[in-house]
C-alpha positions, 0 to 999 in steps of 0.5 A: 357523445352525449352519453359519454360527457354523462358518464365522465362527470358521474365517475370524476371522483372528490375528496381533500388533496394532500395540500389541503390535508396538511393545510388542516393538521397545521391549524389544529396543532397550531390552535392546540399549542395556544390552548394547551397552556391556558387549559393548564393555567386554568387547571392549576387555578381551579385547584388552588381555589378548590383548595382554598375554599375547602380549608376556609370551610374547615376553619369555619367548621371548627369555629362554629363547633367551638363556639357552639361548645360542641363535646365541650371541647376547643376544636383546631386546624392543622396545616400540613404539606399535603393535608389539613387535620379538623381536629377536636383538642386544645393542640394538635398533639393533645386532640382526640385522634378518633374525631380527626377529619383529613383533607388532602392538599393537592402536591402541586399547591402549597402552603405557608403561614400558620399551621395550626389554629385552634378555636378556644371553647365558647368564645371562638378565639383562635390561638393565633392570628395572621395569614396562610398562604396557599400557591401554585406557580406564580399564584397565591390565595391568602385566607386571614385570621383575625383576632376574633375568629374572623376568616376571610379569604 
């Protein structure tokens, strides 16, 4: 008899009932439907602060290489939907087109305010003051343009 009760209590199988199955597929749905939208909350902001970091780093770009009298040339940035243009000129239509950097502008962000500013030679002057304005969604990120070449975002 002994033997038996050894032999029942080997062969008794484990393992998750169909209950417990489900039970575990409907938390992680329902975890999943939570994070989902932040991760693209998150997601859209990351982009639109990569953005905003690399145009405030062109513009900078092009104030260091003017006031430094780089070519002894103005040096500009033209905003555009899906790019902006580093470029070397007193306009954008006049510039040097060999000299012209791109930097592509995500679809999903877009930008508003000045399109163009250039950096006169030596001095550093911009052409124009005032604000651009980058959005995505519900969210913005201005950069300003102060009279002195000044860039904060």
């Amino acid at each position: 008899m002994k033997n038996d009760s050894v032999v029942t209590a080997k062969t008794a199988q484990h393992g998750f009932t169909l209950t417990e199955l489900l039970l575990s597929v409907a938390i992680i749905f329902i975890v999943a439907a939570f994070s989902f939208p932040l991760g693209v909350s998150f997601y859209k902001t990351q982009i639109l602060h990569d953005t905003r970091d690399s145009l405030t780093s062109t513009l900078r770009k092009a104030y260091i290489q003017a006031v430094s009298g780089m070519n002894d040339s103005a040096y500009g940035v033209k905003i555009q939907t899906d790019q902006f243009t580093l470029f070397q000129g007193t306009t954008y239509d006049a510039r040097i087109e060999s000299e012209d950097e791109l930097f592509p502008i995500s679809s999903s962000v877009t930008p508003t305010g000045l399109t163009e500013v250039v950096f006169a030679q030596m001095s550093g002057v911009p052409s124009v003051t005032g604000v651009i304005v980058l959005s995505i969604s519900e969210d913005d990120e201005t950069i300003e343009i102060g009279e002195h070449g000044l860039i904060e975002k």
